[in-house]
C-alpha positions, 0 to 999 in steps of 0.5 A: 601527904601531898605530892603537889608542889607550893607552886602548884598549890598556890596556883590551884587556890588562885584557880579556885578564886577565879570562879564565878563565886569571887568575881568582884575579887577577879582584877586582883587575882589576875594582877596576883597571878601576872606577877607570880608566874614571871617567876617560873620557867617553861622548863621546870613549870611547863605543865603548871603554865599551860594547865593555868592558861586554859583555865584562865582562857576559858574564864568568862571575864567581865568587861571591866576586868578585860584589861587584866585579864589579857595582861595576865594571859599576855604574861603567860605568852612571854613566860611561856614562848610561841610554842608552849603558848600556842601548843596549849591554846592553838589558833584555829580561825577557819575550824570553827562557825564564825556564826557562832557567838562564842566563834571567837573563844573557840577559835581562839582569835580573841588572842590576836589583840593580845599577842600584838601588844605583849609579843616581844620576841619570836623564832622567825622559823615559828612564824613561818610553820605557824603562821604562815598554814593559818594564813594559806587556810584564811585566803583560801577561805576568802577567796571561796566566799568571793566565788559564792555569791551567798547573803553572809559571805561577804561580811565573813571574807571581811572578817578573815581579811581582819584576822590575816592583817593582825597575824601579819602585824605580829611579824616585825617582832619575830625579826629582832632574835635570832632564829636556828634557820633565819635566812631560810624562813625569811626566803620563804617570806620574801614572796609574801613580802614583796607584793605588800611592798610593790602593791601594797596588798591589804594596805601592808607595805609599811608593815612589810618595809618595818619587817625588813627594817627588823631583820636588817638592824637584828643583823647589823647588831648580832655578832654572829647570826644563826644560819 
């Protein structure tokens, strides 16, 4: 007798419908799928989530089922929560060759789009531990390639200063929750923040004055705030 669970076995048959053998049936599936996994919980269906996210980022999507597939992972990010989500597929946008045609699956910066339009809250205290490493390795990164005056370098700088904005991008939806060291991880952001507002540094003041927007409001509202 089998030990799996109906949950289990019905996301193992949606598995099976999304090789390549079932394409033309894919858009239906990933439609199936968002709809089915908004009914489990991280707690009780952790290790069914994030089994089904790796498979389901590692699918070679044709381009015109893009749109529901990343809705479909988008639904995982919500069900799932940054740290669930991000343990199972972790950003690493300086580990890999950004050469590489595949640079943007192994790096898992495919996911930034994605996370833009379907993050709708976050820990603050997440984004700071998070985050926060990935963008010190980026400018890092950026600033290495200006010191080396190599043929590339230049369009790669370029890239990573993409990659740096959209992960910013997502911070005015990690100041609208609360958060158990909320004033603690917007001390440290202050510093960030400040030049964007005073200089504008990557064109993200308005970003930056939103974020504080957030966290003002959030405040305002929340009857007792953490920290």
């Amino acid at each position: 007798m089998s030990s799996r669970t109906p949950k289990e076995k019905l996301l193992i048959h949606m598995c099976y419908l999304l090789t390549e053998r079932f394409t033309k049936v894919h858009d239906s599936i990933f439609r199936l799928l968002k709809a089915f996994i908004q009914h489990l919980s991280i707690r009780e269906d952790g290790k069914v989530l994030s089994d089904f996210l790796l498979v389901l980022s590692e699918i070679k999507v044709k381009h015109y089922f893009f749109d529901p597939w990343t809705d479909c992972i988008g639904a995982f990010l919500m069900t799932m929560g940054c740290d669930a989500f991000f343990k199972t597929l972790p950003l690493d946008p300086v580990g890999h060759d950004m050469n590489s045609l595949t640079y943007a699956q192994d790096s898992k910066s495919f996911l930034m789009p994605i996370l833009k339009r379907h993050l709708k809250k976050g820990d603050l205290e997440f984004f700071v531990n998070y985050f926060i490493p990935i963008i010190k390795d980026l400018e890092a990164k950026i600033k290495e390639y200006a010191v080396q005056n190599i043929h590339g370098n230049a369009l790669k700088a370029q890239k990573y200063k993409v990659i740096v904005i959209q992960i910013w991008e997502l911070l005015p939806a990690f100041c609208r929750y609360n958060s158990p060291k909320l004033t603690q991880s917007f001390t440290t952001l202050i510093s960030y923040l400040e030049p964007m507002v005073n200089k504008n540094v990557l064109g993200l003041r308005i970003l930056a004055l939103r974020a504080f927007s957030e966290i003002i409001i959030h405040c305002r509202v929340t009857p007792v705030v953490t920290d």
